[in-house]
N, C-alpha and C positions, 0 to 999 in steps of 0.2 A: 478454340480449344474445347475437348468434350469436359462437360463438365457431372460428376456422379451425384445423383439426386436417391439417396439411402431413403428406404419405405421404415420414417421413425413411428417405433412405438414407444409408449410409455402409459406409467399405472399409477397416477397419484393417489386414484382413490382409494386403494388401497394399504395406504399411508395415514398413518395422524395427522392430522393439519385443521386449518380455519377455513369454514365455510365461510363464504363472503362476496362481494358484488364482480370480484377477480375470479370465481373460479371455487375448487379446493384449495389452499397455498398451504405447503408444508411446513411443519417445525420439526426444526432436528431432535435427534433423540441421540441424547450422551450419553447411552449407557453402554456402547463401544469402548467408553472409559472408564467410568465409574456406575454403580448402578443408582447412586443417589450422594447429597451431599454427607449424609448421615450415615452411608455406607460404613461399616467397619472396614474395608478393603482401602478406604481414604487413611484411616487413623493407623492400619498397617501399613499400608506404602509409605505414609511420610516417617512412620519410626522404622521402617527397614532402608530408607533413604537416609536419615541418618548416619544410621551404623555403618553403611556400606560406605559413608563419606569418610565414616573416623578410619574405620578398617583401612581404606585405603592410604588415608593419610600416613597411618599408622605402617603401611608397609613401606610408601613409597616416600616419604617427603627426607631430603638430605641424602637418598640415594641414589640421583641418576649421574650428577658426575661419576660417580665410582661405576655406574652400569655403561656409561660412555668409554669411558679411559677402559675399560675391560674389554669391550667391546661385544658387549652382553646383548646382543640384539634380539634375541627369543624373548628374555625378560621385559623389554622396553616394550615391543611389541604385545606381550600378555598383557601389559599394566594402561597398553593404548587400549585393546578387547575389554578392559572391564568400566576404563572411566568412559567411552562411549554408550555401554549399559546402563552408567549410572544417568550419565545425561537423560539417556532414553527415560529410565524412571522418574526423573525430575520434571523430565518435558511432559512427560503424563500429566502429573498431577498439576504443575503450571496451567496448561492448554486448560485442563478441566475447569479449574478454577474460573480461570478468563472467560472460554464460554458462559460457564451459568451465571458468571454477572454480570456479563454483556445482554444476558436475555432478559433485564429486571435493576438498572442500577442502582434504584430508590429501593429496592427492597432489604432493609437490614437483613436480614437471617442470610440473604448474597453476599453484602460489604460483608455481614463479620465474616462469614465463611472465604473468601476472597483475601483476607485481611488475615487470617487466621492461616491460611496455606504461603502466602508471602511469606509471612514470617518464619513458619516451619522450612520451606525452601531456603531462605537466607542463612539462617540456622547449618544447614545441613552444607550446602556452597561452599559456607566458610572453610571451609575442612579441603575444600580444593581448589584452594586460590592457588597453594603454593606451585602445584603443577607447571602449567603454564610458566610461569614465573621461574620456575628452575628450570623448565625445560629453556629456557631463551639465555641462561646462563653457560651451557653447557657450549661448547666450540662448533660455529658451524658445521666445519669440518670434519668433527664426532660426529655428527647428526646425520652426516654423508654418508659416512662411511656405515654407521649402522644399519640406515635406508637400505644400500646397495647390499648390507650381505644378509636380509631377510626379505624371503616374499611375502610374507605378514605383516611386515612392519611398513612393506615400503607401499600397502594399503593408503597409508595415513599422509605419505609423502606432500599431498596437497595443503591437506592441512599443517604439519607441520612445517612448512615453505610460508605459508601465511601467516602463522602467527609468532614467525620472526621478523615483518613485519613491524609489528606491536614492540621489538625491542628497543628504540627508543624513547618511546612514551612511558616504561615501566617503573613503578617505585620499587620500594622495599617490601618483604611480603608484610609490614604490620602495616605501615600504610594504607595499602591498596586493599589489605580486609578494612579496617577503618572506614573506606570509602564505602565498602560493599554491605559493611553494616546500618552504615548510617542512611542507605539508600531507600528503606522503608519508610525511617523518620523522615526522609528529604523529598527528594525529586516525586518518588513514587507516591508519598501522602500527597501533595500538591497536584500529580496527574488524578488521583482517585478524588481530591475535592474538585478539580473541573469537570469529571465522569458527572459524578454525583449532581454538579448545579446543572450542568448541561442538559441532563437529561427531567431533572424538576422544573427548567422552563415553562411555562405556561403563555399562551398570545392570544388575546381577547379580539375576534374580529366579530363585531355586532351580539348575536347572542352564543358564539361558539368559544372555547376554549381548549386551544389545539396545544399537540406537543410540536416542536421543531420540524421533525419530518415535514409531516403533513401543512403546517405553515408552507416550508421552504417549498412544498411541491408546486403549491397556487402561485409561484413565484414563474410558473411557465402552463397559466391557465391562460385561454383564447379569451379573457373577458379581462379588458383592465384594469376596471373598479375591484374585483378581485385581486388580481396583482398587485395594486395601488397600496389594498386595504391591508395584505399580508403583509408587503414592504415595511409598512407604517405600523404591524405590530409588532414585527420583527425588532425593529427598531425603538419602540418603546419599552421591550421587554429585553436589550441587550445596554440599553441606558439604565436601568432602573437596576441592574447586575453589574455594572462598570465596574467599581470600587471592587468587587471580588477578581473580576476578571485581570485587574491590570496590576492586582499584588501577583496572582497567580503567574502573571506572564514576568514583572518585575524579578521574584524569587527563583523562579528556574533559570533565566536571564545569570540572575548573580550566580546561580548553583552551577550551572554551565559553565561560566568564567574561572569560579574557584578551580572544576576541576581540569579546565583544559589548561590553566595555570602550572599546577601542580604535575600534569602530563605532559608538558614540554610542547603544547599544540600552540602555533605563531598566531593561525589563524580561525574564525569563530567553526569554520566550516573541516576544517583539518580532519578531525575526529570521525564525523561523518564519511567524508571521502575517504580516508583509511581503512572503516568499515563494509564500504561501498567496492573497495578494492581497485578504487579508480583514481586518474590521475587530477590534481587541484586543475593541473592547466587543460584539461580535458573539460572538464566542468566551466572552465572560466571562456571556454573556444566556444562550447554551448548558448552559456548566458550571454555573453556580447552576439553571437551571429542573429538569436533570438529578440533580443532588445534591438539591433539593428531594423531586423524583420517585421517591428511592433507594426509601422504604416502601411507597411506591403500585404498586412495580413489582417488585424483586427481595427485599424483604425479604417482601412478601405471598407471591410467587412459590413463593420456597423453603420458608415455612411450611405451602403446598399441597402440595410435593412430598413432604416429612418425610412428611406422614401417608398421600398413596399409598405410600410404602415402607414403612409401619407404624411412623417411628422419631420421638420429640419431635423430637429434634434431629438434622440429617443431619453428613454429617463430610464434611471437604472434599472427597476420595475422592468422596463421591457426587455432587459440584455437578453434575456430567454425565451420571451413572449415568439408561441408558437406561429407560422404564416397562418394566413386565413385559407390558404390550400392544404395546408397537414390534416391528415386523419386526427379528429376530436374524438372519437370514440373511444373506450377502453379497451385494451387487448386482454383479452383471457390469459390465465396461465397458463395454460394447456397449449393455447398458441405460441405464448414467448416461447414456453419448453421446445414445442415443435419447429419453430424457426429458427433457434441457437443450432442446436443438431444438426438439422438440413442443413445448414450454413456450414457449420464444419463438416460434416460429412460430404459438403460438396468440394472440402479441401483434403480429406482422407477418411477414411470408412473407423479408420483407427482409430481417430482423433474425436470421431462420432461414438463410437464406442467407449472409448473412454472417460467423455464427460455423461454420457447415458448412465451409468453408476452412480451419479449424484443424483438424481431422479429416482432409481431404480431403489434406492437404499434412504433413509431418513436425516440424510446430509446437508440438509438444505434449511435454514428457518426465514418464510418469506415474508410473514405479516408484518404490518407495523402493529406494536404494541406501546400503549404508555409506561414509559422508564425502561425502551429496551432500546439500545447502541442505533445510534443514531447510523446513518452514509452504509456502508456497506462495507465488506472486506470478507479475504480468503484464511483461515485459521490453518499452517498444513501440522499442527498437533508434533508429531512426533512418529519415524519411519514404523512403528510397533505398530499403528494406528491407521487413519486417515485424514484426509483435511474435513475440513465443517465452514460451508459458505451461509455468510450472513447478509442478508438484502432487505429491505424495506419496499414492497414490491407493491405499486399505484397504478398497475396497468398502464404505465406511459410509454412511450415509442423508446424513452429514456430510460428508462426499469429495462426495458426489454435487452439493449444494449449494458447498462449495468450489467446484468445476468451472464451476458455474454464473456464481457470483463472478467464478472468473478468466477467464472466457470474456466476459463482459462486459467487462472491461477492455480486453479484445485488441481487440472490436468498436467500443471507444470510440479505444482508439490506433489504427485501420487507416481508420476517418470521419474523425479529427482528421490524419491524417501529410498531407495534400494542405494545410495549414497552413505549411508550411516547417519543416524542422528549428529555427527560431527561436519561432516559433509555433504548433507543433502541441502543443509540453504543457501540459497543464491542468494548474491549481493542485489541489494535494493535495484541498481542499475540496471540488471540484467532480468529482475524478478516482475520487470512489467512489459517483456517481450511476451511472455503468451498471451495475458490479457487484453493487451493494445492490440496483439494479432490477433486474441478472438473478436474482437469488437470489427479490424477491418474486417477479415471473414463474413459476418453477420450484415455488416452496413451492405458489402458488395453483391449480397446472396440477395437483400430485401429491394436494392437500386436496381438488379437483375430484373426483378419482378414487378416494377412500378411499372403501372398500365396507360401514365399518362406524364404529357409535361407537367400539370401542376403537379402530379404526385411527385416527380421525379427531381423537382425543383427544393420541393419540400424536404424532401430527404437529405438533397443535398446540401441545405441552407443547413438542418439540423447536425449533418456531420461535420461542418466546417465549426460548428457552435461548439460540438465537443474536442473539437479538434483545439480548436482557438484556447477552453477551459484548460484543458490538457498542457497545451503547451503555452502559451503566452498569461495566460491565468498562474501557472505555477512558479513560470521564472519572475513574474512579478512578484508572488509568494515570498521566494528565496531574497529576490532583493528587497522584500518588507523586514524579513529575519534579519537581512544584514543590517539595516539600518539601526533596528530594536537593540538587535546585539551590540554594535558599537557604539550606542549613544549610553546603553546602561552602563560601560564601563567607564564613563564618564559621572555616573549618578543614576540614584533613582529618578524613574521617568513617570509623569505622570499621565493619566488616564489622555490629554489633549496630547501628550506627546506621540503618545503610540497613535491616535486617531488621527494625528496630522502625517507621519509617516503613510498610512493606510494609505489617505487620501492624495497623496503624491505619488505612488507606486499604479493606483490604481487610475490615476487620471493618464501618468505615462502610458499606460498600458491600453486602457479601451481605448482613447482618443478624443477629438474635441465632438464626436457625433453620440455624444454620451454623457445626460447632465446627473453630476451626481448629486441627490438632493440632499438637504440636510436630514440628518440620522444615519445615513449609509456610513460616516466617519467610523461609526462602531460595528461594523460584519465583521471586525477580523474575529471576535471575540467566538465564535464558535468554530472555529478553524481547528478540529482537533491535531492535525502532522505539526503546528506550531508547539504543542504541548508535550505528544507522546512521542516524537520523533524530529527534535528539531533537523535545518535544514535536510529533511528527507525528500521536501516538494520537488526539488528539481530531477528525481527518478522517474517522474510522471514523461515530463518534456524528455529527457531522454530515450524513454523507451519508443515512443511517440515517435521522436523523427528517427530512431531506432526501426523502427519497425515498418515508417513509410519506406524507408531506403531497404529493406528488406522484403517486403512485398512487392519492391519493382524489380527486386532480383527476380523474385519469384514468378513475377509477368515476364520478365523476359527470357529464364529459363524454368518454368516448370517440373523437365523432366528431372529426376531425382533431388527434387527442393525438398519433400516432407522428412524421406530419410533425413538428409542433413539437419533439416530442422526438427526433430526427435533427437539428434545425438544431442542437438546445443540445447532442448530442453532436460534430457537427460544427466547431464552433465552436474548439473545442481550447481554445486560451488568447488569445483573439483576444477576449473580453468578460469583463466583472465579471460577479460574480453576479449581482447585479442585475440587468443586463440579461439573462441569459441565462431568470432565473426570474419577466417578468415577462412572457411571453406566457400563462404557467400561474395570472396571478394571484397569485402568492407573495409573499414578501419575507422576508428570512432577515433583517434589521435589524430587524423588526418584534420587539417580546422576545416576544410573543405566537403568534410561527410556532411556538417550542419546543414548546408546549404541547399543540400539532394531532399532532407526530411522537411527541409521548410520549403521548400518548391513545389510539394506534393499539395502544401496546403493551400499555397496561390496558384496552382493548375484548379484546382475544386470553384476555388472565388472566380477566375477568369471563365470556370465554363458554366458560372451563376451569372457573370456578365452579359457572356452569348446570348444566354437566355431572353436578358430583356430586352434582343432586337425582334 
């Protein structure tokens, strides 16, 4: 197959950013939102977000049965045009918020100001809880029939199909504000005191004192006494934080029970996969094929790699320990940038073009800084707007991939925002198909161009590594949460409880070519998706072998794959899975689809085997 090699350019220097041993590496500039925290345009928005919550209340709440039974379709339709606006405004000033304390957590003058627009937001919400809520009272049937006699209204169709839905889990509207007030004092104070510790970590390795990031990087440095040392601070400095950690995970633990309690959810996961817009027993066809697949994939894996390092058994320290044939060198930015590109661009000029805009524009913040958001993610803000990608960028072969990742996100939120801020977000499931597709993109463009078998070896040992993370790392994840989850409902758990879970998920999972030392029992404790997004890990492994069984469409039919594949990222959250995956042939309901995405990962392993005759 011909494949298109696009002459990328790009301009960072001509951007703000940090000079540094990478490169220039950019930081974003928010003033696409706001022009500063102290902006008057902040203290205006959040009081004309108010009013526009009462105002609306004030026209619409106790009125849509009567707008139903009338059969007032123009009207329901207007009152759908402005509570999307409001959203949009509120998504503003949220996103904002979020950015500038993700770039600084320890920075008070960020918490309060963070802390200060929560609460104005919460404030303002209140005022439109009842919508929703009325709206799921109203007779499907009205809801039909409104749809079908407005082109305006039946805009919304998707969404309003979904968030009936939600009509079994709904209370009363004094309830469910109850809930949505208290969520400042509750789940959300407890996620912002994990922010906070998380990011005031400190790890003592001889005379240096690192934040997290740059720890966790040495954790895949070609020097083991390195490794060894990071390991070992890591682990001093997530013992000596336990006791905060394990009320932190305890408390949201109970706070999640009360409310799935009160929400009618059987199951700890229920909530989640309702939001996810997916099926429990789709997830449950996942988890079992994958746990199945643990020794076909990571326990053979790591038995491979033990013996390229010459050792029986490796130590956790090495799960990531580069070959001795990988490129050690740094990759500049300017390269990562130019190889993301090329890479998509060698999958559509289009797809190249449109993550070029996150370069072109100051959307990007790359450096690591101390007390700025640890791992990395895609922000897509709100459709008025643009997304804002956050990376922690080490020149690693792994950064480079990262980027990849998040850059596909951006490109999937910036197709999906002409959606409406009611409809432009994808369910977690579906919202890690471009990124897991940027990454294979990237990995197949850079295996294209390995000049040699070690290289070639190398590359492929390291994508089986993120493949393994991705998918057998996260359903191990999901079965750590189930376990946390239903022993809390039993009692408070203590600090050994949780680390003995850890370490039985994760012995399942690597295998016996994998010795876990002692102190490893406490890694879960910076796990942030345990905190800000329970059971959300298993969206990773989805998309994952999502996207392997997608990419084999793709190889074996090319012609007209990108189209299709722009409608399904366009689509935002305007379709189920199902429909979105069945112009490709697929079907994620099938239990038999798992099977196609985990065979991609032991075809990789079998032809690292070959290798070693």
């Amino acid at each position: 197959m011909t494949v298109f090699r696009p002459a990328v350019s790009f301009d960072t220097a001509s951007q703000g950013g940090v000079d540094g041993p990478f490169g220039r590496l950019p930081e974003w500039d928010l003033r696409d939102l706001y022009p500063a925290m102290d902006a008057p345009e902040v203290k205006a928005d959040l009081k004309r977000g108010l009013e526009l919550c009462r105002a609306f209340e004030a026209r619409a709440k106790g009125r849509l049965e009567g707008i139903a039974s009338t059969g007032d379709a123009a009207t329901l339709a207007g009152l759908m045009k402005d509570y999307e606006a409001i959203q949009d405004l509120l998504g503003r000033l949220a996103s904002y918020a979020g950015l500038v304390y993700s770039g600084d957590t320890t920075d008070p003058e960020r918490a309060k100001f963070y802390g200060d627009v929560q609460d104005g937001l919460t404030k303002a919400t209140t005022h439109l809880l009842f919508f929703e809520l009325e709206l799921n009272r109203v007779e499907d049937a009205a809801v039909d029939a409104l749809i079908a006699k407005d082109a305006g209204l039946a805009h919304w169709k998707p969404w309003l199909e979904d968030i009936r839905k939600e009509k079994p889990h709904q209370l009363s509207d004094e309830i469910e504000r109850l809930f949505h007030e208290k969520y400042v004092t509750g789940a959300a104070a407890w996620t912002r005191l994990f922010d906070e510790t998380v990011a005031g970590l400190r790890f003592r390795i001889g005379d240096e004192e690192l934040t997290l990031e740059p720890t966790l990087a040495r954790l895949q440095d070609g020097d083991e006494a390195k490794r060894r040392a990071a390991a070992e601070a890591l682990a001093v400095g997530f013992k000596a934080n336990l006791r905060v950690f394990t009320l932190i995970m305890n408390t949201l633990a109970k706070d999640k029970e009360i409310s799935d309690t009160w929400h009618k959810f059987a199951d700890f996961a229920d909530a989640r996969h309702l939001s996810n817009r997916v099926e429990p027993e789709v997830v449950a066809a996942l988890v079992e094929a994958a746990r199945a697949a643990f020794p076909k994939l990571s326990h053979r894996y790591y038995a491979l790699k033990a013996k390229w390092l010459g050792k029986e058994q490796l130590e956790h320290w090495d799960r990531n320990a580069p070959l001795a044939t990988a490129p050690a060198r740094a990759i500049p930015w300017d390269e990562a940038v130019s190889t993301v590109l090329s890479a998509y661009g060698r999958f559509s000029p289009e797809l190249s073009a449109l993550g070029k805009r996150f370069f072109d524009n100051p959307w990007i913040d790359a450096p690591t800084r101390p007390g700025k958001a640890p791992g990395a993610f895609a922000h897509p803000t709100v459709p008025s707007a643009h997304p804002y990608l956050l990376v922690n960028y080490m020149g690693k072969v792994r950064d480079v991939m990262t980027l990849a990742h998040e850059l596909g996100h951006g490109v999937h939120q910036v197709l999906a925002a002409p959606n409406g801020a009611l409809m432009a977000p994808t369910p977690l499931t579906l919202a890690e198909t471009a990124s897991v597709f940027g990454e294979m993109l990237t990995f197949r463009a850079l295996l294209a161009d390995a000049k040699t078998k070690e290289e070639k070896r190398a590359m492929l040992a390291s994508k089986v590594e993120d493949m393994i993370n991705t998918v057998v790392r996260q359903i191990a994840f999901y079965t750590f949460e189930r376990k946390v989850h239903a022993a809390r409902r039993e009692g408070e758990l203590t600090s050994d409880d949780i680390c003995r879970f850890w370490m039985e998920v994760q012995g399942e999972s690597l295998g016996p070519s994998i010795r876990l030392a002692e102190g490893y029992e406490t890694f879960w404790v910076y796990i942030s998706h345990f905190i800000h997004s329970p059971f959300y890990v298993y969206a990773y492994a989805f998309g994952d072998c999502l996207v392997n069984s997608l990419y084999g469409a793709y190889q074996k039919n090319p012609d007209g794959f990108a189209e299709k594949y722009f409608a399904l990222l366009s689509a935002g959250g305007t379709k189920h899975h199902t429909e979105l995956l069945a112009p490709f042939g697929l079907d994620a309901t099938d239990p038999g689809f798992w099977s196609i995405g985990l065979s991609v990962i032991e075809g990789l392993i079998d032809e690292l085997e070959a290798m070693e005759g």
